[in-house]
PALO-80934 format. One record per atom (N, C-alpha, C, CB): z, x, y; residue in one letter. Coordinates in steps of 0.02 Angstrom, whole numbers, padded with zeros to 5 digits, always signed. Glycine has a CB too. Layout:
<pts>
ZXYA...
</pts>
This chain:
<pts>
-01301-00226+01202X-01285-00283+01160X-01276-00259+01089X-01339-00337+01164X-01256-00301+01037X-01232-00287+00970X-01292-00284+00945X-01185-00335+00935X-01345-00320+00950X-01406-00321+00906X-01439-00235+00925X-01467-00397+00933X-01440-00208+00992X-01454-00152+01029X-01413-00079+00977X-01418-00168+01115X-01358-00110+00943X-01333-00056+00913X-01371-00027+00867X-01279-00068+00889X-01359+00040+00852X-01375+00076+00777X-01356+00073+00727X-01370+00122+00767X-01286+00039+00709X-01272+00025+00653X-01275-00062+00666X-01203+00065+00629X-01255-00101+00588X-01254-00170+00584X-01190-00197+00631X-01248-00190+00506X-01188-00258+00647X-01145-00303+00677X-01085-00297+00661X-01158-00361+00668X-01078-00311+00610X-01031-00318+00573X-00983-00240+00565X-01064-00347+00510X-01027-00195+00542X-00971-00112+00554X-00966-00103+00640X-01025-00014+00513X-00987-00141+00684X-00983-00115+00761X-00893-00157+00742X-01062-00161+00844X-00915-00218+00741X-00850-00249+00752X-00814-00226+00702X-00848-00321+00755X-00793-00225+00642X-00747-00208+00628X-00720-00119+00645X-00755-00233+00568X-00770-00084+00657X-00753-00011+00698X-00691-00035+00766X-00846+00029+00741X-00707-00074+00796X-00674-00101+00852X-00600-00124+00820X-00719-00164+00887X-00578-00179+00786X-00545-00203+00754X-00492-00146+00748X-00577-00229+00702X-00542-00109+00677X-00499-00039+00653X-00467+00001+00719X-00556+00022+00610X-00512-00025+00769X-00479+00047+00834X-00400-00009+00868X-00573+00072+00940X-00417-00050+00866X-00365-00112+00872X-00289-00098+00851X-00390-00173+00824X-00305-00101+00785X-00255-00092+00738X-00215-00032+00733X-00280-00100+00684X-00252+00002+00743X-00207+00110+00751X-00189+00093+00825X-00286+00216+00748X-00213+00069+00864X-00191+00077+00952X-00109+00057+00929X-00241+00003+01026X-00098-00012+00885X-00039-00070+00911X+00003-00032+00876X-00041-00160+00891X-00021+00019+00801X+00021+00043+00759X+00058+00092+00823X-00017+00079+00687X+00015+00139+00860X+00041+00193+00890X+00085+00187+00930X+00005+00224+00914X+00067+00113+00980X+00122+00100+01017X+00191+00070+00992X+00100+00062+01059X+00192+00030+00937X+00234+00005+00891X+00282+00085+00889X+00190-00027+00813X+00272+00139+00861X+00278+00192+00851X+00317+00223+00904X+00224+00212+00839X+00285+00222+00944X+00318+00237+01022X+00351+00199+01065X+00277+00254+01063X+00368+00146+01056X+00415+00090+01069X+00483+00125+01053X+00401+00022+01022X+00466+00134+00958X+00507+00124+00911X+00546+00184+00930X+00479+00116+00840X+00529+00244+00946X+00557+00313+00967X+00583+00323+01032X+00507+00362+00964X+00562+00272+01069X+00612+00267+01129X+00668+00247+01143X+00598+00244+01163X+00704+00187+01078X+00746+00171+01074X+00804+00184+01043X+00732+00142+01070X+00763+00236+00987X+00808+00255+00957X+00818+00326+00907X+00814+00204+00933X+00849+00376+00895X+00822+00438+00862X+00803+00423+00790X+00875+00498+00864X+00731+00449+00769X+00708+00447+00728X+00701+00507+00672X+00669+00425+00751X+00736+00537+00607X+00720+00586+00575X+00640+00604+00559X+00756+00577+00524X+00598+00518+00542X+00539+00557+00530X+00496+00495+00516X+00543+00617+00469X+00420+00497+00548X+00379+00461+00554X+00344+00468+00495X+00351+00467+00606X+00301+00424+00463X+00269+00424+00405X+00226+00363+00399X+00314+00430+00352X+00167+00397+00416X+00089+00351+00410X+00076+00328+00337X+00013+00403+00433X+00058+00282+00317X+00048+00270+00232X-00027+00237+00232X+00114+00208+00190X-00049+00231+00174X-00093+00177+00157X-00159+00211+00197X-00064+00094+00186X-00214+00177+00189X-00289+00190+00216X-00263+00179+00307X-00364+00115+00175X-00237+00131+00338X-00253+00111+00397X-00202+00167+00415X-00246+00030+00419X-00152+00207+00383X-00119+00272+00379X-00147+00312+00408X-00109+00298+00326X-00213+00328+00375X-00211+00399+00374X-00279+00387+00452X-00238+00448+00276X-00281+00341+00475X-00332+00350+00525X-00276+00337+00594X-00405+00289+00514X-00204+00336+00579X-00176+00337+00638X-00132+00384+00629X-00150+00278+00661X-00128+00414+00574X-00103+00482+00577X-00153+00546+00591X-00070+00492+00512X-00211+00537+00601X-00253+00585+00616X-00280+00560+00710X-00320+00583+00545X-00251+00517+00746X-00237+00503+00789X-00178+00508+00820X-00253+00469+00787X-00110+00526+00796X-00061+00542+00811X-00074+00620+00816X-00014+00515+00771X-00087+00644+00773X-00111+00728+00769X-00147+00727+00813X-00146+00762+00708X-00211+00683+00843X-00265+00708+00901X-00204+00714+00977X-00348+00630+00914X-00178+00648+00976X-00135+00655+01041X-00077+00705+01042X-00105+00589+01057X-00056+00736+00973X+00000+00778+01002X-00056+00846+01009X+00080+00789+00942X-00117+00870+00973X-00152+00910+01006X-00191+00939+01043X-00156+00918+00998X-00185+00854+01088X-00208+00846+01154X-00125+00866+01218X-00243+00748+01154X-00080+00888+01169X-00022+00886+01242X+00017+00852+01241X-00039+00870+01306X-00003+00788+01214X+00059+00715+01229X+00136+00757+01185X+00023+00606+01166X+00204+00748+01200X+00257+00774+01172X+00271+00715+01134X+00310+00804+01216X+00262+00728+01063X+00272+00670+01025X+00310+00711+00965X+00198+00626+01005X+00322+00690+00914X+00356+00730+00854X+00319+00715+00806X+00428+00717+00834X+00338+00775+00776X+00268+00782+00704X+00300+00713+00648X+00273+00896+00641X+00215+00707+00640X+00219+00646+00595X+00178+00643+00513X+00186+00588+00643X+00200+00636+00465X+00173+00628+00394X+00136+00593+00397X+00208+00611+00344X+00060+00615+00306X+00034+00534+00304X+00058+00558+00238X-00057+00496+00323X+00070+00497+00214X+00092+00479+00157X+00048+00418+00109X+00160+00460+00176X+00004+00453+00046X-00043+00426+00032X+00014+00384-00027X-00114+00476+00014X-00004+00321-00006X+00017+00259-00046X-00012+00195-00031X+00084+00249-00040X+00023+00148-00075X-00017+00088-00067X+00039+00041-00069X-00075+00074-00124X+00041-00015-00049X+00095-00079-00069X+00073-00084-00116X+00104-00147-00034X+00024-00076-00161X+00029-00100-00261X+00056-00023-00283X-00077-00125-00317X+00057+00036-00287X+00100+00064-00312X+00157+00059-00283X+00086+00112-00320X+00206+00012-00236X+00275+00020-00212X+00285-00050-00255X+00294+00025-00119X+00224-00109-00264X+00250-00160-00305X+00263-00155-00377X+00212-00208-00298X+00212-00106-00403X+00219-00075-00469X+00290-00045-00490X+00170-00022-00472X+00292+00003-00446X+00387+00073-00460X+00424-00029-00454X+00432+00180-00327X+00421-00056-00434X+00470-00087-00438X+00491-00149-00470X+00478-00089-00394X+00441-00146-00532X+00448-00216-00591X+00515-00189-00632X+00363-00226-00659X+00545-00211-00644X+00597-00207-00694X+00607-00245-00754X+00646-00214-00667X+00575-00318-00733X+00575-00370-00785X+00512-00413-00778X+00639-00415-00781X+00492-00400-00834X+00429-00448-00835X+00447-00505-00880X+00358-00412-00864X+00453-00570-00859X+00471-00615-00904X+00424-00672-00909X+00533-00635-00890X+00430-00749-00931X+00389-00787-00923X+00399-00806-00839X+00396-00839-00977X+00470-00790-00820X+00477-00833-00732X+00454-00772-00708X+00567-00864-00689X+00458-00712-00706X+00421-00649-00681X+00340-00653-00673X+00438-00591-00732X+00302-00665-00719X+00230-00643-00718X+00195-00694-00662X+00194-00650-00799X+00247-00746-00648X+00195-00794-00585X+00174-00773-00517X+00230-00859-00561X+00241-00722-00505X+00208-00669-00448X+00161-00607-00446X+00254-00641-00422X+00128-00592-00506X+00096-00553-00536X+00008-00562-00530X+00126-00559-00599X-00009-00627-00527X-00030-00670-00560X-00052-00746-00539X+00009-00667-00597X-00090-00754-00472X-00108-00787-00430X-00137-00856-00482X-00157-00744-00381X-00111-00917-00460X-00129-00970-00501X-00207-00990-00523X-00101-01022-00468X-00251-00982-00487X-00310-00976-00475X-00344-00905-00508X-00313-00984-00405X-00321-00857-00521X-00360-00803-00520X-00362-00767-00589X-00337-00761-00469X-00436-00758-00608X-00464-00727-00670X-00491-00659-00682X-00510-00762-00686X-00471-00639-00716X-00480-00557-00730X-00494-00532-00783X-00430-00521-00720X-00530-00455-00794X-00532-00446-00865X-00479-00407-00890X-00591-00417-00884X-00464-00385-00955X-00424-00367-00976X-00412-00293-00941X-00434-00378-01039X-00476-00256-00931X-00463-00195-00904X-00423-00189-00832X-00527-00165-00899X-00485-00249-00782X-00411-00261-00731X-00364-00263-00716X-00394-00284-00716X-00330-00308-00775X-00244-00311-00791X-00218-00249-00812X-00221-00363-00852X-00237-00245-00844X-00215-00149-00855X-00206-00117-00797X-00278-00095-00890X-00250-00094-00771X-00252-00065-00703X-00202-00123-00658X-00341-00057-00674X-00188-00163-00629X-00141-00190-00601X-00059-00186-00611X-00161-00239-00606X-00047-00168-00686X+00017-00161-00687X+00033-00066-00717X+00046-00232-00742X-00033-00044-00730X-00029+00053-00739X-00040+00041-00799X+00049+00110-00724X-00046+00026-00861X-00024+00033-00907X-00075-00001-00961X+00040+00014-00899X-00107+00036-01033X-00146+00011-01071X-00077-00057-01123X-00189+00088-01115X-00117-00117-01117X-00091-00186-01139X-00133-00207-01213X-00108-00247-01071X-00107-00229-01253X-00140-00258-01308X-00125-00325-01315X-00126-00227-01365X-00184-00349-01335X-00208-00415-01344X-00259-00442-01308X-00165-00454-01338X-00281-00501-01307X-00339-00520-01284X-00401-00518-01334X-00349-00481-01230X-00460-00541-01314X-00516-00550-01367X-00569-00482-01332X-00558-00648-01367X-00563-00460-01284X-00634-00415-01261X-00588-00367-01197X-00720-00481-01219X-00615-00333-01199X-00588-00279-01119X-00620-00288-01064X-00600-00196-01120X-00670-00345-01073X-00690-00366-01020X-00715-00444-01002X-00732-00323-01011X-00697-00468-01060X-00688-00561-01065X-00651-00564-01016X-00649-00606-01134X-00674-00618-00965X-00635-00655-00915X-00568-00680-00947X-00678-00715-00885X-00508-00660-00924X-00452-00692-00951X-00441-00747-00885X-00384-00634-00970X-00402-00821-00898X-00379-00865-00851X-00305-00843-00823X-00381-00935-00882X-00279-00852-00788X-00215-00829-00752X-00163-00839-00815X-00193-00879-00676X-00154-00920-00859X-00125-00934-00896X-00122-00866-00968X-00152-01001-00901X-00203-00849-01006X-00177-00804-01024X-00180-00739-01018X-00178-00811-01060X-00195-00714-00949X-00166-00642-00924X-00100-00652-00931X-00183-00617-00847X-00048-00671-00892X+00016-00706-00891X+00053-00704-00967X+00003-00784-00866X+00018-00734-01028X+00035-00711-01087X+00048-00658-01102X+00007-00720-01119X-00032-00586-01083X-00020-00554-01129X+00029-00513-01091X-00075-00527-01163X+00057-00508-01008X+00089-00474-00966X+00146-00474-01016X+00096-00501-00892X+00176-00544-01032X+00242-00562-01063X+00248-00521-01142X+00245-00651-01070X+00185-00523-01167X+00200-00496-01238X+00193-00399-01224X+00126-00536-01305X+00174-00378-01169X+00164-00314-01174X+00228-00280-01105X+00071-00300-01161X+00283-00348-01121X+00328-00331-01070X+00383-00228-01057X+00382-00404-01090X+00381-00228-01132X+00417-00162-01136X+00383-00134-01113X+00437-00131-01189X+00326-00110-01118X+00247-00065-01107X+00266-00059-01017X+00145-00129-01134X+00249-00113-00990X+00243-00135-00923X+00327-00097-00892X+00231-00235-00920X+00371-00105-00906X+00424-00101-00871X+00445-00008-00908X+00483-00180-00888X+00419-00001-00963X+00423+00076-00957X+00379+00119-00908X+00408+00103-01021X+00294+00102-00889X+00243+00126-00863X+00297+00121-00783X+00161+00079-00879X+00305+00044-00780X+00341+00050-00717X+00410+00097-00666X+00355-00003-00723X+00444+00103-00745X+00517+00169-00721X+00497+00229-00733X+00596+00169-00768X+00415+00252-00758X+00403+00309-00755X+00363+00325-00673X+00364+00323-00821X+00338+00282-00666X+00316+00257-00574X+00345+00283-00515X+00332+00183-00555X+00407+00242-00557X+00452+00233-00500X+00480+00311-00486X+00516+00175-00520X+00516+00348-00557X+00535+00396-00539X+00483+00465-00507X+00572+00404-00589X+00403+00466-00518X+00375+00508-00465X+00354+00468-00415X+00322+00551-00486X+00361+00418-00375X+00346+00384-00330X+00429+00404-00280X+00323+00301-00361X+00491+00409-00309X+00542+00433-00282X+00538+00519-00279X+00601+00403-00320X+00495+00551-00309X+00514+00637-00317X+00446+00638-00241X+00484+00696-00430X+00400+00604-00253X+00323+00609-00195X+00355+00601-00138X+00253+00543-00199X+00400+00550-00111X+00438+00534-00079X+00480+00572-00038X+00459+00506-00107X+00517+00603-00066X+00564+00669-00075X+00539+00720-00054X+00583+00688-00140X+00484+00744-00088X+00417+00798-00050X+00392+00786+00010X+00350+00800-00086X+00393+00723+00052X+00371+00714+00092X+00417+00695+00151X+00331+00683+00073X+00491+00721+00128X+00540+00708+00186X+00559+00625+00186X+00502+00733+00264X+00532+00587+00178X+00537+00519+00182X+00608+00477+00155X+00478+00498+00146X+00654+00528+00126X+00715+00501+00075X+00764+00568+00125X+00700+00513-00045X+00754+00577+00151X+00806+00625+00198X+00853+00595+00227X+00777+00661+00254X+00909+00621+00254X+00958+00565+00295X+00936+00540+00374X+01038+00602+00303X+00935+00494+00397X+00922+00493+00461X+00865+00408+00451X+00883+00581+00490X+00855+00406+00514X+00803+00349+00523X+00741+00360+00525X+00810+00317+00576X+00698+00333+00473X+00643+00355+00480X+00602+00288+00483X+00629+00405+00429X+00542+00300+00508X+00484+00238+00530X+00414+00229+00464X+00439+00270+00622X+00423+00189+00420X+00349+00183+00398X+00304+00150+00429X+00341+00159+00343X+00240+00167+00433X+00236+00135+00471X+00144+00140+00432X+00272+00158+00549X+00145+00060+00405X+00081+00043+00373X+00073-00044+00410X+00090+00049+00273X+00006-00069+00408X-00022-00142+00421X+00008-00166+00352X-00118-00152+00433X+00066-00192+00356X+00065-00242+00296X+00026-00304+00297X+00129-00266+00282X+00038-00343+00280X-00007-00419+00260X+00026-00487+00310X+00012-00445+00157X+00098-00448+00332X+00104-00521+00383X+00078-00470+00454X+00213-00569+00392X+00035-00417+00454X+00033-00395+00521X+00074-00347+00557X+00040-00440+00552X+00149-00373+00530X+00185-00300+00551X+00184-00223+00544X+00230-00303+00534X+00182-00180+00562X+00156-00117+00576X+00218-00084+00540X+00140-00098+00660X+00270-00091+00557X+00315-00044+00546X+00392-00075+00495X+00331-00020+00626X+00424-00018+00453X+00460-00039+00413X+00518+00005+00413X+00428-00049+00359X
</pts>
């Protein structure tokens, strides 16, 4: 039983979960290669690198599979490389209606040291995070095309911008595995 375990409830099940989630990625994966020729597979993100070190166990267990990348990234540095305009209609996707942060937060959310605000760690309200996004818009969209361009060279290093079809293949947020 769960109470019988050695670790808490809660890491049994989500250990399970996590084993869940790399199984559907792998087969997703192997679906995806049966149908069609692929230049190059590429694991991303945390739930990445635990099914790319499972892709590596089964091809060095025998299975004939083709070598596969992990590629350490995140969907907030692919949302970051790709701000171009921060405006007043821009910052609402930035910037959850409900949600309060400190100034240092915001910093760290868009890369880049921002001025204004009363403290670096006063709770700001969405309304004026959202301000100071707009007044520190140049800041934000330079930090961002400097992003972007080693987020395209990392890329590049990692085969991932080569010609051919290639599979990313991370848990995004609607569930889908692969991109």
């Amino acid at each position: 039983t769960y109470a019988d375990a050695d670790g808490p409830v809660a890491a049994v099940l989500g250990a399970g979960a996590v084993a869940l989630l790399v199984s559907a990625q792998i087969v997703d994966v192997l679906n995806a290669i049966k149908d069609r020729p692929v230049a190059g597979i590429h694991f991303v993100a945390r739930d990445g690198f635990i099914a790319h070190e499972v892709w590596d166990a089964l091809r060095s267990a025998g299975h004939d599979l083709p070598p596969a990348t992990y590629t350490a990234l995140s969907r907030s540095v692919i949302w970051r490389a790709g701000l171009t305009a921060v405006t007043e209609e821009t910052v609402h996707r930035f910037i959850g209606d409900s949600e309060t942060m400190t100034h240092v937060r915001l910093e760290r959310r868009v890369g880049c040291a921002l001025t204004g605000g009363d403290s670096p760690t006063a709770l700001l309200s969405a309304a004026q995070a959202r301000k100071i996004l707009v007044q520190n818009a140049q800041s934000i969209e330079g930090a961002s095309a400097v992003l972007r361009q080693n987020l395209l060279a990392y890329l590049r290093s990692h085969g991932v911008l080569a010609p051919g079809h290639h599979l990313i293949v991370d848990l995004g947020w609607t569930g889908s595995t692969i991109a």
